[in-house]
MDAnalysis code that builds the backbone (N, CA, C; Angstrom):
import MDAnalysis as mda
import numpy as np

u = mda.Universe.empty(492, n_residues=164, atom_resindex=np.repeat(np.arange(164), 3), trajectory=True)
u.add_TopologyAttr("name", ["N", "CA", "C"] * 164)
u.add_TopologyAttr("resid", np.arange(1, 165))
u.add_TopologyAttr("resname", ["UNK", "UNK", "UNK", "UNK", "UNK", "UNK", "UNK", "UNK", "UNK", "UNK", "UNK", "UNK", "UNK", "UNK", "UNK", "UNK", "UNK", "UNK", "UNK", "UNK", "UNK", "UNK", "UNK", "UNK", "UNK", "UNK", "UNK", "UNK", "UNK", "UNK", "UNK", "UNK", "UNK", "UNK", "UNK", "UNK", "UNK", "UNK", "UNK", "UNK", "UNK", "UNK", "UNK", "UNK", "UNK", "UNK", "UNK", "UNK", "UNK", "UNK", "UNK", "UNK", "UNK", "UNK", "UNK", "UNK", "UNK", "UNK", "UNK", "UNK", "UNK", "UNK", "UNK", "UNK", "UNK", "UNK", "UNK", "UNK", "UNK", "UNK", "UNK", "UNK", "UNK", "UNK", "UNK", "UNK", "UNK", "UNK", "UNK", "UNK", "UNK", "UNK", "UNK", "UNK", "UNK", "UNK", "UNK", "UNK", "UNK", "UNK", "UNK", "UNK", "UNK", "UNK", "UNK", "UNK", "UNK", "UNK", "UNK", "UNK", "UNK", "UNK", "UNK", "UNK", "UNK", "UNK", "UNK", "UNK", "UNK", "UNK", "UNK", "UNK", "UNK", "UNK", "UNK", "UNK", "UNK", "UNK", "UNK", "UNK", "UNK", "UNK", "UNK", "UNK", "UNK", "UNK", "UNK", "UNK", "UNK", "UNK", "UNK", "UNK", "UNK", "UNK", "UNK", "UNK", "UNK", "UNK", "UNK", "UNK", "UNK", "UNK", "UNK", "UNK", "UNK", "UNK", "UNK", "UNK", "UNK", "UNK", "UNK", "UNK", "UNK", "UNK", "UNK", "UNK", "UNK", "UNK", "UNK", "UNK", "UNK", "UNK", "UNK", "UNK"])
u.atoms.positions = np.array([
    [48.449, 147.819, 125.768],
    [47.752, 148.961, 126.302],
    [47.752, 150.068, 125.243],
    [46.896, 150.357, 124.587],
    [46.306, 151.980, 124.098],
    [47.253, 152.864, 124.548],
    [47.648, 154.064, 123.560],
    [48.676, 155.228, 123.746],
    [47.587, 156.296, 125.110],
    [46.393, 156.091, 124.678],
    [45.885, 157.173, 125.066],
    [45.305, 156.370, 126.671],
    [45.913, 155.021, 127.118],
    [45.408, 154.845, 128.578],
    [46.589, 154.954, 129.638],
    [47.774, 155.554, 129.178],
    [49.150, 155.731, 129.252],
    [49.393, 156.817, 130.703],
    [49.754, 156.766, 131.790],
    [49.697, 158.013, 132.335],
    [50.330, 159.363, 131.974],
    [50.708, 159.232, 130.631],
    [51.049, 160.746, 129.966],
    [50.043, 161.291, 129.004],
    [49.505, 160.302, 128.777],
    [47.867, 160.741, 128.148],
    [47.372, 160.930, 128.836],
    [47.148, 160.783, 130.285],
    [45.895, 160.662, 130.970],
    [46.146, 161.931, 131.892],
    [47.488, 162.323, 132.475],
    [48.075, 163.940, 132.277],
    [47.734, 164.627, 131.866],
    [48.503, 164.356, 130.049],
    [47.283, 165.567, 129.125],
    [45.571, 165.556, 129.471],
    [44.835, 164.182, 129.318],
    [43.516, 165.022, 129.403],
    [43.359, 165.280, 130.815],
    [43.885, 165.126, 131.518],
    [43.571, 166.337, 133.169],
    [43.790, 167.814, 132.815],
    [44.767, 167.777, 132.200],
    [45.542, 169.430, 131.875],
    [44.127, 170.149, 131.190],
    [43.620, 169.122, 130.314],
    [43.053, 170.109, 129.157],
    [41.408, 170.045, 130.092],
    [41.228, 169.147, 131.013],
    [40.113, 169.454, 131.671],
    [39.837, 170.759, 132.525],
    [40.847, 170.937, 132.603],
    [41.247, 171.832, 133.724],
    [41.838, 173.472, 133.186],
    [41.289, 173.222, 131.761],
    [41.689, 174.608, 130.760],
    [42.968, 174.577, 130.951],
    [44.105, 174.129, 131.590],
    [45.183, 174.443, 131.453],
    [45.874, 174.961, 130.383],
    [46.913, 175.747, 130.144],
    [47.792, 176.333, 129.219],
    [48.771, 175.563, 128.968],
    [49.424, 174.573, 129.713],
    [50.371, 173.323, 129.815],
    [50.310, 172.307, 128.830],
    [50.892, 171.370, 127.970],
    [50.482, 170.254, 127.627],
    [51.320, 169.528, 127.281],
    [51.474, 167.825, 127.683],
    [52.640, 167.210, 127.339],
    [52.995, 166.636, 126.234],
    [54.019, 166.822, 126.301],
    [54.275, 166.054, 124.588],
    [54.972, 164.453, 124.975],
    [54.274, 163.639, 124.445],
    [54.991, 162.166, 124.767],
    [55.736, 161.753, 124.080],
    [57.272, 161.788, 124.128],
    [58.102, 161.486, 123.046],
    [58.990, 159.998, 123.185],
    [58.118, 159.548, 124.332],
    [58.585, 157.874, 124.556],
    [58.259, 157.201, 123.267],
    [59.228, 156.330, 123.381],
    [59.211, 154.939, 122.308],
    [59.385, 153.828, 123.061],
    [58.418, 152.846, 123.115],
    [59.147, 151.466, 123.522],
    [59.810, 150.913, 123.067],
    [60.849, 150.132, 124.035],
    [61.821, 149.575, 123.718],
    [62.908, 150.455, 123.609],
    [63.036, 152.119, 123.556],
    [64.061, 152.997, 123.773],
    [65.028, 152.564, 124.817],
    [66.087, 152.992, 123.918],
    [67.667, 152.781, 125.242],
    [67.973, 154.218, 125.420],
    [68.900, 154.469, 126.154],
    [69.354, 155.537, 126.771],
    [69.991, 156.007, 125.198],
    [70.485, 155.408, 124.368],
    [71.514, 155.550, 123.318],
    [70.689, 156.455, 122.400],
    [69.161, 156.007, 122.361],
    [67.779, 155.838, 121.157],
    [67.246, 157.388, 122.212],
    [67.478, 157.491, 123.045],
    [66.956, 158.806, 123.855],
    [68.081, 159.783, 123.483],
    [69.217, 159.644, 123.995],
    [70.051, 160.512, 123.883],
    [69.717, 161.149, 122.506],
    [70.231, 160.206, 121.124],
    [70.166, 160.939, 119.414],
    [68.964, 161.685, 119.619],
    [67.729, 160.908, 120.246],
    [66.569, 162.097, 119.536],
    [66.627, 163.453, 120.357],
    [66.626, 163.262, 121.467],
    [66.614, 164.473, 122.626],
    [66.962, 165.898, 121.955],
    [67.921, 166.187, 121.383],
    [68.130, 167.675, 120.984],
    [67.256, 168.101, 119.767],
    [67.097, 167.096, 118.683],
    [65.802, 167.603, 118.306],
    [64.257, 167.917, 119.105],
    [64.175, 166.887, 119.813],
    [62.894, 167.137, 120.661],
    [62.743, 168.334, 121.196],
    [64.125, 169.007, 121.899],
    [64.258, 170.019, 122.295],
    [64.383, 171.141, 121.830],
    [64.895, 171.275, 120.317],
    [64.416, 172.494, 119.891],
    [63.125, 172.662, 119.081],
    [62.417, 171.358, 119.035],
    [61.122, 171.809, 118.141],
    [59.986, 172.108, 119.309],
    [60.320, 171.774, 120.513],
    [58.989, 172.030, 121.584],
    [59.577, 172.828, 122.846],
    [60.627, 173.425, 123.293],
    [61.311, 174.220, 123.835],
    [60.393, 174.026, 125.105],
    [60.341, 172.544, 126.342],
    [59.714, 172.205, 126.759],
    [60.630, 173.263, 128.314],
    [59.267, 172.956, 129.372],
    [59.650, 173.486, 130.676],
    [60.407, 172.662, 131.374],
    [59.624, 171.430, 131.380],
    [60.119, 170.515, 131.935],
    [60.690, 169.398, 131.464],
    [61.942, 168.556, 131.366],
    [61.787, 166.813, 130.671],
    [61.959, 165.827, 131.811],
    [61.285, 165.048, 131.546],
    [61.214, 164.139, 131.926],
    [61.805, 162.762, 131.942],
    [62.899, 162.222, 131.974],
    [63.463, 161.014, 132.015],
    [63.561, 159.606, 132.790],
    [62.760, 159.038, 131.803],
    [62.848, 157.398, 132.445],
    [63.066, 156.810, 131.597],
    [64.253, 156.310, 131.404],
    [65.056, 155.678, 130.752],
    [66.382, 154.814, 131.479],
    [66.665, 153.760, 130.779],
    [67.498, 152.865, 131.231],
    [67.347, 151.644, 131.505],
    [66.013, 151.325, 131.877],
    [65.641, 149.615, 131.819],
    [66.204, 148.758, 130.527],
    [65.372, 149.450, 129.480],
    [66.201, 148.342, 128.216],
    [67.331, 148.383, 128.247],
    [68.064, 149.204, 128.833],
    [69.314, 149.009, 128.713],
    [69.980, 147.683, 129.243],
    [70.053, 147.942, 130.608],
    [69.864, 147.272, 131.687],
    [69.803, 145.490, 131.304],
    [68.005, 145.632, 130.630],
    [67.414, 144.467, 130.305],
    [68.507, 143.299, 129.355],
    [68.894, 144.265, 128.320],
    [69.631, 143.829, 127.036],
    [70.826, 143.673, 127.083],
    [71.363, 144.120, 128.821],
    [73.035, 143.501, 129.058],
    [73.826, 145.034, 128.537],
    [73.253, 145.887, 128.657],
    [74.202, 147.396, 127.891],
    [74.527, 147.413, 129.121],
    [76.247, 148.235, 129.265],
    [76.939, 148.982, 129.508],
    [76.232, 149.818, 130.715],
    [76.630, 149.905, 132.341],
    [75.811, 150.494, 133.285],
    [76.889, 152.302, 133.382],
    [77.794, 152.161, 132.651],
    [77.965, 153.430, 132.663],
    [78.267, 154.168, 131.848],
    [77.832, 153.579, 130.352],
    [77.144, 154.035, 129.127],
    [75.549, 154.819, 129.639],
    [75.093, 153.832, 129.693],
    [74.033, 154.123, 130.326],
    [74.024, 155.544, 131.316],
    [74.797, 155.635, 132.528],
    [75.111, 156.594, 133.026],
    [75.471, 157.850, 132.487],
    [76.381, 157.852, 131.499],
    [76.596, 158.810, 130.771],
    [75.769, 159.531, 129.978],
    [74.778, 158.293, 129.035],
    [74.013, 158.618, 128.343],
    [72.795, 159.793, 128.968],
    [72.612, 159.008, 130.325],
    [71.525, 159.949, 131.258],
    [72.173, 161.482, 131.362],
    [73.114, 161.146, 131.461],
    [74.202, 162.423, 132.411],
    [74.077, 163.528, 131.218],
    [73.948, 163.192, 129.901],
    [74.031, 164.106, 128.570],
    [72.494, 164.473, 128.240],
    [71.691, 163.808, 128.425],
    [70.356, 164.050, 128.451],
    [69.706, 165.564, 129.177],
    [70.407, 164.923, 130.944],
    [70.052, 165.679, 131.864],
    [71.063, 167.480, 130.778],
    [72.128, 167.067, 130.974],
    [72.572, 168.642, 130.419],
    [72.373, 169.067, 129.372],
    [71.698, 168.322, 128.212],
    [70.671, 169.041, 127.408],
    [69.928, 170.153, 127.467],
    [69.376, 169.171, 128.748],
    [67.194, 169.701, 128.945],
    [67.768, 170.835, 129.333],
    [68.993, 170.466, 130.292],
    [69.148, 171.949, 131.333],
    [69.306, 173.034, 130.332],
    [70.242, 172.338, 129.317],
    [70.981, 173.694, 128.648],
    [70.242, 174.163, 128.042],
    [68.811, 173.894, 127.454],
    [67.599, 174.615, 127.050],
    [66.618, 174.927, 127.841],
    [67.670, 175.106, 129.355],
    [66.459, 176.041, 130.518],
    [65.217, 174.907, 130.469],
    [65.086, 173.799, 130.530],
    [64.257, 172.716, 130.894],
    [65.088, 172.548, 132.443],
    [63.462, 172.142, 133.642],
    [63.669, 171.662, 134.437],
    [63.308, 170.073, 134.229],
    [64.692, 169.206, 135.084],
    [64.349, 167.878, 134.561],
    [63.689, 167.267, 135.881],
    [63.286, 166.405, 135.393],
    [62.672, 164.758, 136.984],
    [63.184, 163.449, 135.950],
    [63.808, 163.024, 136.993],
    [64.488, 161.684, 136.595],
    [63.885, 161.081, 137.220],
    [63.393, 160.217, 136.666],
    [62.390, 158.519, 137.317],
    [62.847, 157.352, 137.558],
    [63.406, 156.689, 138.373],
    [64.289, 155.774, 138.938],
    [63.538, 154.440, 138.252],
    [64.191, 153.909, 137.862],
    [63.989, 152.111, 137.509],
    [64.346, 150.792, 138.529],
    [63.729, 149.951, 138.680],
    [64.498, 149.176, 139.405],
    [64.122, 147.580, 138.226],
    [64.848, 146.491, 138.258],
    [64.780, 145.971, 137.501],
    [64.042, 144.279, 138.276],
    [63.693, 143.314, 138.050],
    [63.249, 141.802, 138.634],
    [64.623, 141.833, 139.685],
    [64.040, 140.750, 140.676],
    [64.811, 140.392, 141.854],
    [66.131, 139.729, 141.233],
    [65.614, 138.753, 140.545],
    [66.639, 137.670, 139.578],
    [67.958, 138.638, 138.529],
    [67.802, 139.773, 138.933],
    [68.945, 140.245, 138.532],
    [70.078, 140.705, 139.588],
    [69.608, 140.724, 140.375],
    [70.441, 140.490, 142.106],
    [70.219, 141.896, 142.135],
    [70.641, 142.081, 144.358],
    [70.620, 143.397, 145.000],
    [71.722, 144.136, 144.556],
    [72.775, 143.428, 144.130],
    [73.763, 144.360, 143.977],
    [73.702, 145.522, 142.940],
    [73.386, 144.478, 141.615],
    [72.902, 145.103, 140.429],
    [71.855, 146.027, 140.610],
    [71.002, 145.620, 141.678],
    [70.024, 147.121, 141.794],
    [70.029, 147.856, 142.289],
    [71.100, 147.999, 143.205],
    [71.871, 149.124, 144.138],
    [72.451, 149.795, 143.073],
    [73.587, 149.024, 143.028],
    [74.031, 150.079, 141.472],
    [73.541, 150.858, 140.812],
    [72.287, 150.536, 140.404],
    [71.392, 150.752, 139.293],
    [71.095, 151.886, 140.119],
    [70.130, 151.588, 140.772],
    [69.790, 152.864, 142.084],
    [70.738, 154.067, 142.563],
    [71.946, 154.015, 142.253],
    [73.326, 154.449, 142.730],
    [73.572, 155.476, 141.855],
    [73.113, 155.257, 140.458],
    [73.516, 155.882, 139.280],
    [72.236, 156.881, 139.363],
    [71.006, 156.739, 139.776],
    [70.290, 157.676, 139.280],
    [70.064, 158.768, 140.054],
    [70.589, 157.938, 141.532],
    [70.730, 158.876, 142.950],
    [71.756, 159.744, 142.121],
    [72.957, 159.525, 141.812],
    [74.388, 160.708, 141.794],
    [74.249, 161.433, 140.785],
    [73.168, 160.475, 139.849],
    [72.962, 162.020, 139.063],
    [72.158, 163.424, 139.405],
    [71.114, 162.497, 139.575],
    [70.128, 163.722, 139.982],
    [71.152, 164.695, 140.891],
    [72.092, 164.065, 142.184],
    [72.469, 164.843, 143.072],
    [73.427, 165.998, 142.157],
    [74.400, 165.374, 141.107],
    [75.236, 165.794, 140.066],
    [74.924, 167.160, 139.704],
    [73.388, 166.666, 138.586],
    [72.948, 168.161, 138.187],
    [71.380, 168.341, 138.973],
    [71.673, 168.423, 140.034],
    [70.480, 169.255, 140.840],
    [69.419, 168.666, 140.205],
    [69.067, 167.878, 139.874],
    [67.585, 167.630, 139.417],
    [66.747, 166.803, 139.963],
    [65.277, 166.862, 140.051],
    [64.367, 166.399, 140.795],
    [64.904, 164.701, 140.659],
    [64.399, 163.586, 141.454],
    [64.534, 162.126, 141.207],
    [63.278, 161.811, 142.175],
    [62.860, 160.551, 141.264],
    [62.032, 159.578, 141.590],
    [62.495, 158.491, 141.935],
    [62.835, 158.017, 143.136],
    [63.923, 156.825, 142.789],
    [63.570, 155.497, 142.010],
    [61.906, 155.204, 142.577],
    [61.352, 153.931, 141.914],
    [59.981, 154.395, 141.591],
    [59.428, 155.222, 140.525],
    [58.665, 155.605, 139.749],
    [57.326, 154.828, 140.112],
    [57.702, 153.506, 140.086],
    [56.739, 152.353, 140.452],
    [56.509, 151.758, 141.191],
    [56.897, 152.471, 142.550],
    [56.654, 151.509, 143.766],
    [55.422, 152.054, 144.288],
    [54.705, 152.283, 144.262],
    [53.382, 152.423, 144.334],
    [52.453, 151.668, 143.589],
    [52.837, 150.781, 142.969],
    [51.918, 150.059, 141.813],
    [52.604, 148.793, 141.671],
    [54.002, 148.816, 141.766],
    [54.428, 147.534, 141.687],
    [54.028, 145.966, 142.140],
    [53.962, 146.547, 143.526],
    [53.204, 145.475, 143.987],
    [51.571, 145.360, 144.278],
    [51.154, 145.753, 143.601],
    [49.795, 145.554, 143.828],
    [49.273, 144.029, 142.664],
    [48.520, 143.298, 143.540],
    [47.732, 142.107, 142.379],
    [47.694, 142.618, 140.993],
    [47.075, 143.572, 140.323],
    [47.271, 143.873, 138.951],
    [47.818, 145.344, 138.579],
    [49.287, 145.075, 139.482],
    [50.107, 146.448, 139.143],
    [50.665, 146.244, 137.797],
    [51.741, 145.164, 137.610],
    [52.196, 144.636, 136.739],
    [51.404, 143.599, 135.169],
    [52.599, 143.842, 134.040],
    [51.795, 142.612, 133.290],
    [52.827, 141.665, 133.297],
    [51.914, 140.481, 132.498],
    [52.652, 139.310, 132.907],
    [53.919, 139.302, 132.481],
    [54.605, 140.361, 132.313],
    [56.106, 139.934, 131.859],
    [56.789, 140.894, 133.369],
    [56.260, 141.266, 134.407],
    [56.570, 141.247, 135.436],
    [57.297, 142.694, 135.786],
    [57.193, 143.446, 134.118],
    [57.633, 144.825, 134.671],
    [57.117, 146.039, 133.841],
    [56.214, 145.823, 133.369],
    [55.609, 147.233, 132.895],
    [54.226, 147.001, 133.430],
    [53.732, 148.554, 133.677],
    [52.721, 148.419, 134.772],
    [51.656, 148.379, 133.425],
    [50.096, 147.835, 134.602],
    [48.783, 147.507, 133.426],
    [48.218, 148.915, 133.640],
    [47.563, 148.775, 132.457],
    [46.605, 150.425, 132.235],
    [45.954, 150.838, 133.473],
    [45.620, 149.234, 134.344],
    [44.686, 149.724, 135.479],
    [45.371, 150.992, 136.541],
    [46.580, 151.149, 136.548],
    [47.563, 151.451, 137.307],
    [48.236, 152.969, 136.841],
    [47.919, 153.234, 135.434],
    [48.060, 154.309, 135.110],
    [47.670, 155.621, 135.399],
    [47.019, 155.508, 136.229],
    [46.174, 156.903, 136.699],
    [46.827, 157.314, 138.378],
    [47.504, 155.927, 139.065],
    [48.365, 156.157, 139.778],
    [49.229, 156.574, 139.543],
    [50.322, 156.344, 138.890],
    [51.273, 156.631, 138.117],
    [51.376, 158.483, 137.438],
    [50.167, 158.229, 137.085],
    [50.290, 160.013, 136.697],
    [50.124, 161.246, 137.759],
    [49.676, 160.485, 139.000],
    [49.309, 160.988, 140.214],
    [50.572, 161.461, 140.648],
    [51.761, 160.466, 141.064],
    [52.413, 160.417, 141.497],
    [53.288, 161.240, 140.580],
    [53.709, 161.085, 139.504],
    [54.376, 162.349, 138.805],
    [53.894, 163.642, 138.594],
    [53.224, 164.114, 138.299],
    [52.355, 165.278, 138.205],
    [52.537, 166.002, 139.758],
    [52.658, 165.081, 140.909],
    [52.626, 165.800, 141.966],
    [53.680, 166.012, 142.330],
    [54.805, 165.671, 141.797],
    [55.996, 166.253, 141.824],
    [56.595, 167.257, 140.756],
    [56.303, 167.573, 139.629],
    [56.388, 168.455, 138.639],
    [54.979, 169.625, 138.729],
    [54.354, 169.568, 139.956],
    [52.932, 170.679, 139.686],
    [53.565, 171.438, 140.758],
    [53.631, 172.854, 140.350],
    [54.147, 173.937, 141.873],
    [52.814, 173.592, 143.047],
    [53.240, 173.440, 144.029],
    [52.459, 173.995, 145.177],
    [51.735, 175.499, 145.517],
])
């Protein structure tokens, strides 16, 4: 999929349709771990002194057999970053294939619930359950959503980070 069919591209060009003064900066990498988020994060943060960050992170982790409370931690330092540069955060919940069992995704689920509750910050619990299951939510590797699906996706975040 194209950077620019991404629902953080597709964010930005709503923003800029809409004359907005807002604009996002996409500082995802695929294949990022919580570890590869954490190092860059404080630069990110002082070169764009953002309102909001945004975190979804932790699947590769997850995926690649890392540490679930490395991982935890890693989030937990992220989140008090953004804060500590007066960023409001939204944490975006992951959930991972069935074949990794309920327990493991409770857990998983467990960690992103106590943070958010931790440091007060917005949560998404499953970012993608609105798209997940749809016939061409997914691609064939069964967990990143298809471009078709991206415009849901930005729906659904945006309407939780846009004031009322």
């Amino acid at each position: 999929m194209a950077v620019n069919q991404s629902w953080v591209s597709l964010w930005q060009q709503r923003l800029q349709s809409q004359s907005s003064s807002h604009h996002i900066i996409n500082a995802s990498l695929s294949g990022e771990t919580t570890t590869g988020g954490l190092a860059r994060l404080p630069a990110l943060l002082e070169q764009h002194h953002p309102q909001w960050v945004i975190i979804e992170l932790g699947a590769n982790d997850a995926l690649r057999g890392h540490s679930l409370s490395r991982l935890e931690s890693n989030i937990s330092q992220m989140i008090h970053l953004a804060q500590a540069h007066n960023a409001q955060v939204l944490l975006l919940g992951i959930q991972l294939p069935t074949n990794y069992g309920d327990a493991f995704n409770q857990r998983l689920r467990g960690i992103y619930a106590k943070l958010a509750a931790q440091h007060n910050t917005l949560l998404d619990p499953f970012f993608l359950a609105d798209v997940a299951l749809l016939p061409n939510g997914l691609q064939a590797d069964g967990l990143h959503p298809t471009a078709e699906v991206q415009a849901n996706i930005m729906a659904r975040v945006a309407q939780i980070v846009t004031p009322k």
